[in-house]
NUDORO-129759 format. One record per residue (C-alpha): residue number from 1; x, z, y; chain. Coordinates in nm, 4 decimals, always signed. Each point is the difference from the previous one (the first is absolute). Example, Ala and Ser with C-alpha at 12.3 -4.5 7.8 and 13.67 -1.06 7.14 Angstrom:
<r><seq>1</seq><u>+1.2300</u><w>+0.7800</w><v>-0.4500</v><mol>A</mol></r>
<r><seq>2</seq><u>+0.1370</u><w>-0.0660</w><v>+0.3440</v><mol>A</mol></r>
% end
This chain:
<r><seq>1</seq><u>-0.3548</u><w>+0.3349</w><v>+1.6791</v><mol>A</mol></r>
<r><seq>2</seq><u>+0.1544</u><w>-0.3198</w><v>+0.0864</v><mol>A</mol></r>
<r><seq>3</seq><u>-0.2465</u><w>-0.2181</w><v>+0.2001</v><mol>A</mol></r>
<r><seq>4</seq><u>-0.0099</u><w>-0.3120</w><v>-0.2553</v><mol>A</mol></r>
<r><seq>5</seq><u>-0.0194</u><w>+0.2581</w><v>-0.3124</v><mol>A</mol></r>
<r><seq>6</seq><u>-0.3036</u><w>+0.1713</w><v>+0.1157</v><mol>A</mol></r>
<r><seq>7</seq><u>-0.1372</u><w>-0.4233</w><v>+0.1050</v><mol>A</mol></r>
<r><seq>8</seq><u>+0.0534</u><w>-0.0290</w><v>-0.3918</v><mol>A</mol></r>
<r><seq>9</seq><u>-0.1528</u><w>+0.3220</w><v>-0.0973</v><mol>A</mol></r>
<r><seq>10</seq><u>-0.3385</u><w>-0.0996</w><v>+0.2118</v><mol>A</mol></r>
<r><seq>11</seq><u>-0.0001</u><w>-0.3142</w><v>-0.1503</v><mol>A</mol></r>
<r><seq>12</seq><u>+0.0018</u><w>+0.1302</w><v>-0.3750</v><mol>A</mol></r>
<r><seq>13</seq><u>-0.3763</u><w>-0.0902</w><v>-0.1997</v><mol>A</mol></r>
<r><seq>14</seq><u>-0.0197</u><w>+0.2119</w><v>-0.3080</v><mol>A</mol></r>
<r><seq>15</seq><u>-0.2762</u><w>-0.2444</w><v>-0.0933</v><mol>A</mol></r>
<r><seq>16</seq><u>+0.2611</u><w>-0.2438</w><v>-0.0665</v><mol>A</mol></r>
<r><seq>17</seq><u>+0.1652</u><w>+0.1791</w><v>-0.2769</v><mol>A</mol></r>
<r><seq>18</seq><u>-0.2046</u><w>-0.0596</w><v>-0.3620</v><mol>A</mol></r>
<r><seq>19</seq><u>-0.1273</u><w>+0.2645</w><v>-0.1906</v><mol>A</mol></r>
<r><seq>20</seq><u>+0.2548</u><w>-0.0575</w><v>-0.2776</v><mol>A</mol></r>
<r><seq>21</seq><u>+0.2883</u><w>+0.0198</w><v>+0.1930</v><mol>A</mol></r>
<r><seq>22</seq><u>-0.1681</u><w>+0.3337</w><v>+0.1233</v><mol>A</mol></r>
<r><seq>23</seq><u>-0.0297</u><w>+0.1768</w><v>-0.3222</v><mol>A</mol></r>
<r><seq>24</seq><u>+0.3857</u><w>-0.1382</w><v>-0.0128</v><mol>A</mol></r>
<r><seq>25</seq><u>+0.0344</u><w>+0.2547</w><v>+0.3004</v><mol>A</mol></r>
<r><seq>26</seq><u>-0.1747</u><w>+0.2486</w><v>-0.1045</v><mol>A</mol></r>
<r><seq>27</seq><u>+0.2363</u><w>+0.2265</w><v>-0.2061</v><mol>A</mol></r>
<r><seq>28</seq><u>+0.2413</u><w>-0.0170</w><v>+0.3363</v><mol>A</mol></r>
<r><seq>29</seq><u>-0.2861</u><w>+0.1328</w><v>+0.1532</v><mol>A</mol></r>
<r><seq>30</seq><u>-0.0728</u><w>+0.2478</w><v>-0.2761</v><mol>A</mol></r>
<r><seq>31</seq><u>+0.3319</u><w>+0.1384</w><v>+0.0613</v><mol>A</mol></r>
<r><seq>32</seq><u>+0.0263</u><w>+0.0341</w><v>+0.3295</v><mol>A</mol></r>
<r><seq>33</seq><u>-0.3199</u><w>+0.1660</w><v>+0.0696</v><mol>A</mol></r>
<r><seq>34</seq><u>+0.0918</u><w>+0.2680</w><v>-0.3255</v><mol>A</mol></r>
<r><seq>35</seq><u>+0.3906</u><w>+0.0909</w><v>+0.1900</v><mol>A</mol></r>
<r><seq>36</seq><u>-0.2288</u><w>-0.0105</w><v>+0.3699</v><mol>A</mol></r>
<r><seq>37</seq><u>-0.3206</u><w>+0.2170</w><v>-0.1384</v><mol>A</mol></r>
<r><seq>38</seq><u>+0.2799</u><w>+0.3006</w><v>-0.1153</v><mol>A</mol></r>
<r><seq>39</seq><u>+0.2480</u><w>-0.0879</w><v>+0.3332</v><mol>A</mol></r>
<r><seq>40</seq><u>+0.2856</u><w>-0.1065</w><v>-0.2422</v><mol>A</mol></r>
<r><seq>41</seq><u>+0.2875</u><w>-0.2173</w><v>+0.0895</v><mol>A</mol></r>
<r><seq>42</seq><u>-0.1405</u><w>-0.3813</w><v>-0.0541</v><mol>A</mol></r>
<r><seq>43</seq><u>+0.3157</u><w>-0.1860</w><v>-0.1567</v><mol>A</mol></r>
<r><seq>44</seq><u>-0.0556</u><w>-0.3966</w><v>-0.0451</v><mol>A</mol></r>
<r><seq>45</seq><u>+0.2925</u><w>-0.1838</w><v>-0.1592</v><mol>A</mol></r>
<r><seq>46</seq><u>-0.0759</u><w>-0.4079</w><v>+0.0470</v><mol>A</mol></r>
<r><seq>47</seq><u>+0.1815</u><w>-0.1588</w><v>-0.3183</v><mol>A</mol></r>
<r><seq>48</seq><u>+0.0729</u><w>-0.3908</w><v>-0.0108</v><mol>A</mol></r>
<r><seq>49</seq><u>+0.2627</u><w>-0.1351</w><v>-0.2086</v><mol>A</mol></r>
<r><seq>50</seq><u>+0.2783</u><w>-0.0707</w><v>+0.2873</v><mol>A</mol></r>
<r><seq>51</seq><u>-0.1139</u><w>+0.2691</w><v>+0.2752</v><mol>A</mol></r>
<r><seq>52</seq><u>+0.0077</u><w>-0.3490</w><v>+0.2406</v><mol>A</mol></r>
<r><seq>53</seq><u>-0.3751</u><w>-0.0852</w><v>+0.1345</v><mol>A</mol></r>
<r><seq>54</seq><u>-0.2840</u><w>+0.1256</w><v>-0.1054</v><mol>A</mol></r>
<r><seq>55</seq><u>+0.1081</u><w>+0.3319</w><v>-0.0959</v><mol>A</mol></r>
<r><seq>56</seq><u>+0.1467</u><w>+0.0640</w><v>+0.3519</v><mol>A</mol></r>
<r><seq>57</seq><u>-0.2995</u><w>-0.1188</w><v>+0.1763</v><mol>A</mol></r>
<r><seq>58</seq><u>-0.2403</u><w>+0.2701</w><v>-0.2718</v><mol>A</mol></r>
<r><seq>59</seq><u>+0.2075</u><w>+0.2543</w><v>+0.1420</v><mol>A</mol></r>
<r><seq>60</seq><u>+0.0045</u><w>-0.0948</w><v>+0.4094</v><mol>A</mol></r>
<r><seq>61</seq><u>-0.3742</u><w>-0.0701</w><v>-0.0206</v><mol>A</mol></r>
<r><seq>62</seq><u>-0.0948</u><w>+0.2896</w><v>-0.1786</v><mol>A</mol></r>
<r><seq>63</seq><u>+0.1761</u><w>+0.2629</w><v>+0.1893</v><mol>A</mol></r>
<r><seq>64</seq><u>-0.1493</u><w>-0.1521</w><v>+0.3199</v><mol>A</mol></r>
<r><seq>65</seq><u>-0.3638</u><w>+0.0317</w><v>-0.1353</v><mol>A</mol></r>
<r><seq>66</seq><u>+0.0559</u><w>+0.3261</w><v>-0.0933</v><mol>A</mol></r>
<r><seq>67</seq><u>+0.1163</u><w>+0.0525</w><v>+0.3634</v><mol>A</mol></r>
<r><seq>68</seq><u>-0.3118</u><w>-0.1575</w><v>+0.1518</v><mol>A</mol></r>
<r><seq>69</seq><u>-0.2383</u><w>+0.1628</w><v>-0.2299</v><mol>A</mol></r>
<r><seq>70</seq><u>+0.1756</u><w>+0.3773</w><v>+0.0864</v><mol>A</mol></r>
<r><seq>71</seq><u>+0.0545</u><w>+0.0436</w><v>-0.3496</v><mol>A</mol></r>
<r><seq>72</seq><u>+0.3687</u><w>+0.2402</w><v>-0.0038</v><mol>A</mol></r>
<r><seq>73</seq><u>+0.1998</u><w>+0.0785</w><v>-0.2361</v><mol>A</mol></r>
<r><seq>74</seq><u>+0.0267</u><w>-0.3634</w><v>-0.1335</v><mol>A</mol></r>
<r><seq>75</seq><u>+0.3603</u><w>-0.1003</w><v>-0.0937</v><mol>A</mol></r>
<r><seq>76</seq><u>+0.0404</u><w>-0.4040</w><v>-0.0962</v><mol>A</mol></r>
<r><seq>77</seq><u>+0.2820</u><w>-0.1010</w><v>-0.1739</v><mol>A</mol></r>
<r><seq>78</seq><u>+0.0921</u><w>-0.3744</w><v>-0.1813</v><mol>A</mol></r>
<r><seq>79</seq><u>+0.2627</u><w>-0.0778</w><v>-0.2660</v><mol>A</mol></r>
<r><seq>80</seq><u>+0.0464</u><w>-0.2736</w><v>-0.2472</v><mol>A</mol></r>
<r><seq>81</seq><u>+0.1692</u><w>-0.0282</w><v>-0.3825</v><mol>A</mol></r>
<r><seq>82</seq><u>+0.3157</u><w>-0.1133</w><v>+0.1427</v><mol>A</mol></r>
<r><seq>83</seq><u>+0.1235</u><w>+0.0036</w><v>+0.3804</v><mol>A</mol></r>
<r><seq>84</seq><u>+0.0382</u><w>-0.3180</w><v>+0.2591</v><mol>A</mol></r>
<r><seq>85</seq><u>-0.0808</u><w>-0.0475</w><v>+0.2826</v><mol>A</mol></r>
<r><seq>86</seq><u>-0.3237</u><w>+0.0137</w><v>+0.2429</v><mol>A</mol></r>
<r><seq>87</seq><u>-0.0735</u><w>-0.3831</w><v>+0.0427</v><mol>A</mol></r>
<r><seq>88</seq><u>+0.0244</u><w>-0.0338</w><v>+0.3837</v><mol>A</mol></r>
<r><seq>89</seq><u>-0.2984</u><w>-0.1981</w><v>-0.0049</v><mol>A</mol></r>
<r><seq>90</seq><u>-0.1377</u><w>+0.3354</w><v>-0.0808</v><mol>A</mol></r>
<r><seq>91</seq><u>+0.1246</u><w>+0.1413</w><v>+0.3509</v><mol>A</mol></r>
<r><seq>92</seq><u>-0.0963</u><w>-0.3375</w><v>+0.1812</v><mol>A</mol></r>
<r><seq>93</seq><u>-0.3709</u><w>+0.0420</w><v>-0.1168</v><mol>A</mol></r>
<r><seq>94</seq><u>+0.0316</u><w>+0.3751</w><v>+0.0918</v><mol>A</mol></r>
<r><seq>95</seq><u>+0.1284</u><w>-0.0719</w><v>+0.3703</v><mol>A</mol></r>
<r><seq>96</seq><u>-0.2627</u><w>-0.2725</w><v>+0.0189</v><mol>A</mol></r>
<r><seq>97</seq><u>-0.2991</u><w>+0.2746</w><v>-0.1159</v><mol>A</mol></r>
<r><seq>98</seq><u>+0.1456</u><w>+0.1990</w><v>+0.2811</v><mol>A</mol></r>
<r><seq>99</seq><u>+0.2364</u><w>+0.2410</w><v>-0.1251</v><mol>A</mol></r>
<r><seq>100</seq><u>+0.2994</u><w>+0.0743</w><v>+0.1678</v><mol>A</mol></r>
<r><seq>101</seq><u>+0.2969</u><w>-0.0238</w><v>-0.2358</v><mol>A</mol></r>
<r><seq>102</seq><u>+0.3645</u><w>+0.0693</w><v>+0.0233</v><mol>A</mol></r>
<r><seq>103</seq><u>+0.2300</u><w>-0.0561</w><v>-0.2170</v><mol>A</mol></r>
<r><seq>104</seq><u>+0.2299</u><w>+0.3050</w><v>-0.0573</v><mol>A</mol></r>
<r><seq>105</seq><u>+0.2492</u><w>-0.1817</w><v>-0.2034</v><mol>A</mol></r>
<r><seq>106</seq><u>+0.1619</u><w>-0.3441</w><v>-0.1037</v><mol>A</mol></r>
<r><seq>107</seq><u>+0.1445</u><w>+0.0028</w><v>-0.3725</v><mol>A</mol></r>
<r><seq>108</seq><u>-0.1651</u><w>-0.2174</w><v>-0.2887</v><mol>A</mol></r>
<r><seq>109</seq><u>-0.3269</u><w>+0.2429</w><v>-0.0330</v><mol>A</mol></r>
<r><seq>110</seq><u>-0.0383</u><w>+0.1088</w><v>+0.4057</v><mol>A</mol></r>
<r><seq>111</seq><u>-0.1663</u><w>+0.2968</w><v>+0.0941</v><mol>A</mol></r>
<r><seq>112</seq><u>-0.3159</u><w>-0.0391</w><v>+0.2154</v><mol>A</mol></r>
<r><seq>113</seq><u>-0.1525</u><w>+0.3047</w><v>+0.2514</v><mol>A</mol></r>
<r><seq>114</seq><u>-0.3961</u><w>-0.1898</w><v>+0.0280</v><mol>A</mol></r>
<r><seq>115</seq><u>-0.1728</u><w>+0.1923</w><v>+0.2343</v><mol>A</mol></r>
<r><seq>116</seq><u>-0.4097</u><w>-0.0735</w><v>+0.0420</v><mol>A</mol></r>
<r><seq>117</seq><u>-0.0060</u><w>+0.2430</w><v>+0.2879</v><mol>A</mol></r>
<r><seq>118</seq><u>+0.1971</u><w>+0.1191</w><v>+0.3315</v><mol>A</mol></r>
<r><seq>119</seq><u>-0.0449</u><w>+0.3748</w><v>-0.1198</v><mol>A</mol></r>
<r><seq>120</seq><u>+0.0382</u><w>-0.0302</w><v>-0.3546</v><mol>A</mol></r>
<r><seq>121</seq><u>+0.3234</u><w>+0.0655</w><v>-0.2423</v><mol>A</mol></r>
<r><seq>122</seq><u>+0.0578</u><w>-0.3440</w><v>-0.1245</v><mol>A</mol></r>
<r><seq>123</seq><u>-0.0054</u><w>-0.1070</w><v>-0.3386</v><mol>A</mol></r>
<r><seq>124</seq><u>+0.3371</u><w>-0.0974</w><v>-0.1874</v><mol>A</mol></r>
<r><seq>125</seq><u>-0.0315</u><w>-0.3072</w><v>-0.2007</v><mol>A</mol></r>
<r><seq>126</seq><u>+0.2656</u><w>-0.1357</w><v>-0.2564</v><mol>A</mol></r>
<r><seq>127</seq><u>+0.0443</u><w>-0.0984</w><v>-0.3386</v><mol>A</mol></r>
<r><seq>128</seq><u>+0.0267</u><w>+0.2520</w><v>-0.3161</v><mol>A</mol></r>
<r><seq>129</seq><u>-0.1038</u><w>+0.1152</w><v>-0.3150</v><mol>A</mol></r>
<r><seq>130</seq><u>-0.3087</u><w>+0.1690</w><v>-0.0141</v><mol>A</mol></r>
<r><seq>131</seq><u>+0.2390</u><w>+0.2995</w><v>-0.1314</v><mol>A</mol></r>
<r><seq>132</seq><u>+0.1875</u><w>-0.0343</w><v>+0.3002</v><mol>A</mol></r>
<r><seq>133</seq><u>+0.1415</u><w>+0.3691</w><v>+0.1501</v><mol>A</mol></r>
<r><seq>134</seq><u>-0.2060</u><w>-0.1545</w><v>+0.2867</v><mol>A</mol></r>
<r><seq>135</seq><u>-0.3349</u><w>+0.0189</w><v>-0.1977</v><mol>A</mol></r>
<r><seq>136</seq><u>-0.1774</u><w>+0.2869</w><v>-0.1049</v><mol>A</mol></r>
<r><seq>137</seq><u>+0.0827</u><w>+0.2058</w><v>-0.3577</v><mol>A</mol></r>
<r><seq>138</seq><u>-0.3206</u><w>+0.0847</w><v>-0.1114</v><mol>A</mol></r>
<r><seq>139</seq><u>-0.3625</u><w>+0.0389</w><v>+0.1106</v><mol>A</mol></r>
<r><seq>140</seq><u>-0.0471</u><w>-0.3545</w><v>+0.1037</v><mol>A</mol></r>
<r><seq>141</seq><u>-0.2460</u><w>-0.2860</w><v>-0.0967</v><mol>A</mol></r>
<r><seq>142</seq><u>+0.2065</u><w>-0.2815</w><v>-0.0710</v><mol>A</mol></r>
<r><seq>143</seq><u>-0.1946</u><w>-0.2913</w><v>+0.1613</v><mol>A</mol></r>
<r><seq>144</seq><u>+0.1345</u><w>-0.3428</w><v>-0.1829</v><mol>A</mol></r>
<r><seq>145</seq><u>-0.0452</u><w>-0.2937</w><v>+0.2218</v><mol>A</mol></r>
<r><seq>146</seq><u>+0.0648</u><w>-0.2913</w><v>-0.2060</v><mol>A</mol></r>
<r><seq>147</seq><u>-0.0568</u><w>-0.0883</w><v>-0.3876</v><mol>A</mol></r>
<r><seq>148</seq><u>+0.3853</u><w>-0.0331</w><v>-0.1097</v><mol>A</mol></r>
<r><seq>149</seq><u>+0.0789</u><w>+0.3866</w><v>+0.1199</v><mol>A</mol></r>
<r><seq>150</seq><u>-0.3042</u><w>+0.1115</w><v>-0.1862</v><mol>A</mol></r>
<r><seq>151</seq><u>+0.0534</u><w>-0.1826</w><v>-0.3213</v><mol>A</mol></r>
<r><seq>152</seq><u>+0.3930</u><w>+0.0589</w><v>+0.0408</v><mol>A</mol></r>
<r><seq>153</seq><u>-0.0180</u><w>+0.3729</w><v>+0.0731</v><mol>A</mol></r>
<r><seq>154</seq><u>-0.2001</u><w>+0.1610</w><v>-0.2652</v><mol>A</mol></r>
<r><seq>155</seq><u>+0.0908</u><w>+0.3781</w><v>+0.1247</v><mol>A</mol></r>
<r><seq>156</seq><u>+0.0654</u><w>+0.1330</w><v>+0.3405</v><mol>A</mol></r>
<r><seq>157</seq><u>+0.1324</u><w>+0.3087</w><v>-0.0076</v><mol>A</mol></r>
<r><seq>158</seq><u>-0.1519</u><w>+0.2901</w><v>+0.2307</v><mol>A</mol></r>
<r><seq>159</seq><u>-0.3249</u><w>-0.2119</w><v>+0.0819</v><mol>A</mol></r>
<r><seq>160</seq><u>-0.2735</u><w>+0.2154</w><v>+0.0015</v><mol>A</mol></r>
<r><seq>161</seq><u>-0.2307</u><w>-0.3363</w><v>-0.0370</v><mol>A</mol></r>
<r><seq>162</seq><u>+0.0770</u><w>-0.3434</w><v>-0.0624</v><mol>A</mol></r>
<r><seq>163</seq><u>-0.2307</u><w>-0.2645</w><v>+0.1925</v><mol>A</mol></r>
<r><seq>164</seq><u>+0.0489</u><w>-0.3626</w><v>-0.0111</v><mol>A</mol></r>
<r><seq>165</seq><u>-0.1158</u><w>-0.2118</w><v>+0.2990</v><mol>A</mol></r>
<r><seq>166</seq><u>+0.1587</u><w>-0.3429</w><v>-0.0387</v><mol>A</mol></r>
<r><seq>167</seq><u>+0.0759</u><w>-0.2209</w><v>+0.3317</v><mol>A</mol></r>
<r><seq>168</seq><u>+0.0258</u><w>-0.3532</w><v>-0.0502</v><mol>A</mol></r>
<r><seq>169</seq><u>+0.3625</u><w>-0.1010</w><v>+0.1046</v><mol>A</mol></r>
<r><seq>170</seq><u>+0.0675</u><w>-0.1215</w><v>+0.3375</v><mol>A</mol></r>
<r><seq>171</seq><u>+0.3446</u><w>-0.1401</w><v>-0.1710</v><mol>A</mol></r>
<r><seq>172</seq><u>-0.2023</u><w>-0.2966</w><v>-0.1185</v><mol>A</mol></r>
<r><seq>173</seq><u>+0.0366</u><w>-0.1674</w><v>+0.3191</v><mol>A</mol></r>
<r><seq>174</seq><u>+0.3638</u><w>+0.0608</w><v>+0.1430</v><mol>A</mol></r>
<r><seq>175</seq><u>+0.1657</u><w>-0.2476</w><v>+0.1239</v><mol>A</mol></r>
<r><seq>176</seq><u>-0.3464</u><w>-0.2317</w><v>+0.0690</v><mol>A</mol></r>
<r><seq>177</seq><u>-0.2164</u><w>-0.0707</w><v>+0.2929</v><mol>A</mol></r>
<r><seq>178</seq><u>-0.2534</u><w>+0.3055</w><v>-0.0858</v><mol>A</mol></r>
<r><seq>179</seq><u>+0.2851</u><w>+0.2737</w><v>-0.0074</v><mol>A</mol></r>
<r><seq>180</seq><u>-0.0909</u><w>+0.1752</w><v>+0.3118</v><mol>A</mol></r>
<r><seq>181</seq><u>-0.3168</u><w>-0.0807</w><v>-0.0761</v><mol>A</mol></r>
<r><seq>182</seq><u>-0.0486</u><w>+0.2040</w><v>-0.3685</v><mol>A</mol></r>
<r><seq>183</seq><u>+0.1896</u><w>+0.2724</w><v>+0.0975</v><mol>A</mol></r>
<r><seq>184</seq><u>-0.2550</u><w>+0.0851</w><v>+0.2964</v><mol>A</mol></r>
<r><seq>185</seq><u>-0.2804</u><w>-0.0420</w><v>-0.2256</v><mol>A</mol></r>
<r><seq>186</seq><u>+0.1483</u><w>+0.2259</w><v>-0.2955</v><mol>A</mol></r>
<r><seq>187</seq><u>+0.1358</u><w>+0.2751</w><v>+0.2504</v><mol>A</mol></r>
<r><seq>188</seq><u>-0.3112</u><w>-0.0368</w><v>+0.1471</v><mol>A</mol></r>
<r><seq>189</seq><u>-0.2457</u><w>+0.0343</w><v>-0.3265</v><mol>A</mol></r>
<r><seq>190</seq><u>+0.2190</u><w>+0.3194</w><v>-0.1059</v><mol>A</mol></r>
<r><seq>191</seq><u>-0.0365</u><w>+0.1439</w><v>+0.3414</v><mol>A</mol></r>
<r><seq>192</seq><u>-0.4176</u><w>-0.0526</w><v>-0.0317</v><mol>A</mol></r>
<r><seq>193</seq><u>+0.0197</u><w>+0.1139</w><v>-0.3234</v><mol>A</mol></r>
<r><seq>194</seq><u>+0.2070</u><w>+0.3295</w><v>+0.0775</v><mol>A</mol></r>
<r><seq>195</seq><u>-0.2343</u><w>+0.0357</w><v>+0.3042</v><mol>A</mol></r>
<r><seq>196</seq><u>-0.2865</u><w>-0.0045</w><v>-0.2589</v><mol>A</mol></r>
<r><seq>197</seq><u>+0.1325</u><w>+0.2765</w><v>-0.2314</v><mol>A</mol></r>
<r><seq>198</seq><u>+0.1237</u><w>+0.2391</w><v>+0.2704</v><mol>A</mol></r>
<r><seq>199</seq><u>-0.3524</u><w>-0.0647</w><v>+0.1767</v><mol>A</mol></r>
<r><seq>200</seq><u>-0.1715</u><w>+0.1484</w><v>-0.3371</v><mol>A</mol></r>
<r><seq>201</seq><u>+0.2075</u><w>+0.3563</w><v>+0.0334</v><mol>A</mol></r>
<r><seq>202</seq><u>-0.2469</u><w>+0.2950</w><v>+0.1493</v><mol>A</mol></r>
% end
């Protein structure tokens, strides 16, 4: 693991997360622990309306706790009701939580290779519809990350499960003083809160 992502991982507190957001987690963990307990394929398809923040960072920091908890078999996947772009604030925050990103192409939605360890496959990151070829058919829980792609997509076809875990969203402050700022602190929160769930699986 990437020396400043495990200083982040030792610095997560559980404690600080309230018991209602919690029982908000808990069918994620439900889920996982029912695919782990019978060694199935874990599929976990982060849905947020544009497949541009916080969806992107559900899917980095949950495949990396997965990784650091040992749990295999865990495949994490984002998409969005429509295709744009990954905000590169997005990467910025990622590169300054200590990832090591390239960026594999340069049209108007870029493909990223985000890679949280030396000896790991990266992870791909770019914008698409939760449908995407890219994403996974069937046997999935579709995780929806923000309000608008929950209220706005009333069926996901193939999910297995269908979990919403809103994000507040760091879009609120582009273009001000706090930008860098918020996006640390939501990639962050997501990352303690993916550490949380993963840390539940035995």
């Amino acid at each position: 693991m990437n020396a400043k992502i495990s200083n982040h991982i030792q610095s997560f507190d559980f404690l600080q997360i309230s018991e209602a957001r919690k029982e908000t987690l808990q069918p994620l963990i439900d889920f996982i622990q029912e695919k782990y307990t019978i060694q199935s394929e874990i599929r976990l398809n982060f849905i947020c309306t544009h497949n541009s923040r916080r969806s992107h960072l559900s899917q980095i920091w949950s495949q990396v706790a997965a990784h650091h908890f040992n749990i295999k078999q865990v495949y994490c996947y984002s998409g969005g009701t429509e295709a744009t772009a990954m905000f590169p604030m997005v990467a910025e925050t990622l590169v300054h939580n200590g990832f090591d990103i390239q960026k594999l192409s340069k049209e108007n939605n870029p493909v990223y290779a985000v890679k949280f360890d030396g000896n790991q496959a990266p992870i791909i990151g770019f914008s698409k519809r939760f449908d995407d070829a890219f994403n996974p058919e069937s046997e999935f829980a579709a995780i929806m990350t923000c309000s608008q792609a929950d209220q706005g997509c009333p069926f996901i076809a193939g999910a297995e499960k269908r979990i919403p875990i809103t994000f507040d969203d760091p879009k609120a402050f582009d273009n001000t003083p706090q930008q860098a700022e918020k996006y640390n602190e939501r990639s962050l929160q997501i990352a303690q809160e993916m550490f949380y769930v993963f840390s539940k699986i035995d």
